[in-house]
Steps between C-alpha positions, in 0.01 A plus 500: 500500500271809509221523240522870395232472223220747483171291522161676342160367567145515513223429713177373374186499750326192480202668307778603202265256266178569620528894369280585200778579279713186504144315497455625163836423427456173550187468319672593195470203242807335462718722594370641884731278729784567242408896548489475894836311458673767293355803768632328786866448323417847382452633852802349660749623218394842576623495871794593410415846359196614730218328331704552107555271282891569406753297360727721706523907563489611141299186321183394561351183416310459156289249390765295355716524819193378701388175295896402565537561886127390557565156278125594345498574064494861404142461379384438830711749629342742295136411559570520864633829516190650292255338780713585784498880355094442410449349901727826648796237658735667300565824324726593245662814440599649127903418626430162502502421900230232614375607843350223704193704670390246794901438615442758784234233672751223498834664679560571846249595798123517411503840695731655282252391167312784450803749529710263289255499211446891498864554472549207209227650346676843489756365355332408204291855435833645550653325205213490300450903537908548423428235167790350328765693609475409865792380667529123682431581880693194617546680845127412542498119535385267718684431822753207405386320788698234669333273739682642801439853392166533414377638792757834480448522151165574512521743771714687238245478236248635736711837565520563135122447456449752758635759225255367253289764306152445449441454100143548312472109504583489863230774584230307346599126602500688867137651470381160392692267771358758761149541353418188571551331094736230586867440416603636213724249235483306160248614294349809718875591512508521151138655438656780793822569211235542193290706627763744583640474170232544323369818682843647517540454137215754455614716775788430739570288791390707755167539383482159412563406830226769625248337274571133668454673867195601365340204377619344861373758675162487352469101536556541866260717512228327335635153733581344162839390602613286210810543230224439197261825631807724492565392147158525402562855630795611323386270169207760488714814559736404240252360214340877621833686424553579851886512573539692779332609826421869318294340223325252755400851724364648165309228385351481852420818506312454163307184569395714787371781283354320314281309763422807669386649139295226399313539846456844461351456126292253638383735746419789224275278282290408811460835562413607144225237437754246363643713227821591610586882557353788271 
């Protein structure tokens, strides 16, 4: 008899346990194998739904649901959803839905990663910009591959990423990757989401996304390629008020004028015996 089930699955690279994030997992007292557990159950009940975690199209899985189909207590449950969401593996949106941030690294081809991710991740600024009155986009889910299929399947999925439009996370995960930073995932992933957040909640996304170029652009130049000098960047600009690219010109312009000021004061009192000017 034919087996016409649907089969959904993963594929871990060998160094899945050697990654900083699920080291720390692990190194969680008591409860870090338990946690690494739970995220790998996690990960493969959101196959189903393109990297969500959903009881079906409508539902998705709470707490509650989770400790029952994982066979883990709802207390650890709970803890491990707080340090998935503090480690950037997951990300939860105010409807509820659990995305599983890393699933795009562990489907299909490894040329087809990078595109993958962009488009899962504009999945989830889509719903989080539209906020709790989005509707389920079940038409987006991962190719129910069957083991004869696969290879068709994902030809398909690489037509409709071909359609994919760049988003403000996309642009900057882009200008790192081809700067030279590194692969972009976990915690940077996360760091990448805050940033914009927190800029475009004192101006918009656009400008927020300006300001992030920025700081890139001016680590380059200065050979610092590293995620922590960008956010030293943008941690100063923001303690300094500085939202958007207009601001950053202005207060350029005024460090400037000042400088240039202070030289030519400098240059006053020399000339006038050390008094300063008459």
């Amino acid at each position: 008899m034919a087996d016409n089930k649907k089969y959904y699955y993963i594929r871990l690279k060998e160094n899945f346990f050697d990654s900083d994030e699920i080291k720390l997992l692990e190194s969680i007292p008591n409860d870090g194998y338990k946690f690494s557990n739970i995220l790998l159950k996690m990960y493969l009940k959101s196959l189903k739904y393109n990297g969500r975690l959903m009881f079906n199209e409508r539902i998705p899985f709470n707490a509650e649901m989770l400790a029952t189909v994982t066979g883990h207590s709802l207390g650890d449950v709970t803890r491990a959803i707080d340090v998935f969401k503090k480690f950037g593996l997951i990300e939860v949106l105010e409807t509820g839905e659990i995305y599983m941030l890393d699933i795009q690294s562990f489907i299909g081809k490894t040329t087809t990663e990078a595109d993958r991710k962009r488009s899962y991740r504009k999945e989830i600024e889509d719903k989080k910009a539209l906020g709790t009155n989005v509707r389920q986009n079940s038409d987006k889910s991962i190719p129910e591959i069957e083991i004869d299929k696969e290879l068709d399947i994902e030809q398909e999925l690489d037509k409709e990423l071909d359609t994919e439009i760049e988003t403000p996370y996309s642009k900057i995960v882009s200008l790192f990757e081809n700067n030279g930073f590194g692969s972009v995932g976990g915690i940077t992933s996360q760091n990448i989401q805050d940033e914009l957040k927190d800029f475009a909640d004192n101006s918009d996304v656009d400008e927020a996304t300006k300001i992030l170029q920025k700081a890139i652009e001016i680590a380059v130049n200065n050979g610092k390629n590293s995620f922590s000098y960008v956010w030293g960047i943008t941690k100063r600009w923001y303690n300094s008020g500085i939202f958007t690219i207009e601001a950053l010109e202005a207060e350029e312009k005024k460090r400037t004028f000042s400088k240039g000021y202070g030289n030519t004061a400098k240059k006053e009192k020399l000339e006038n015996g050390g008094y300063g000017t008459r």
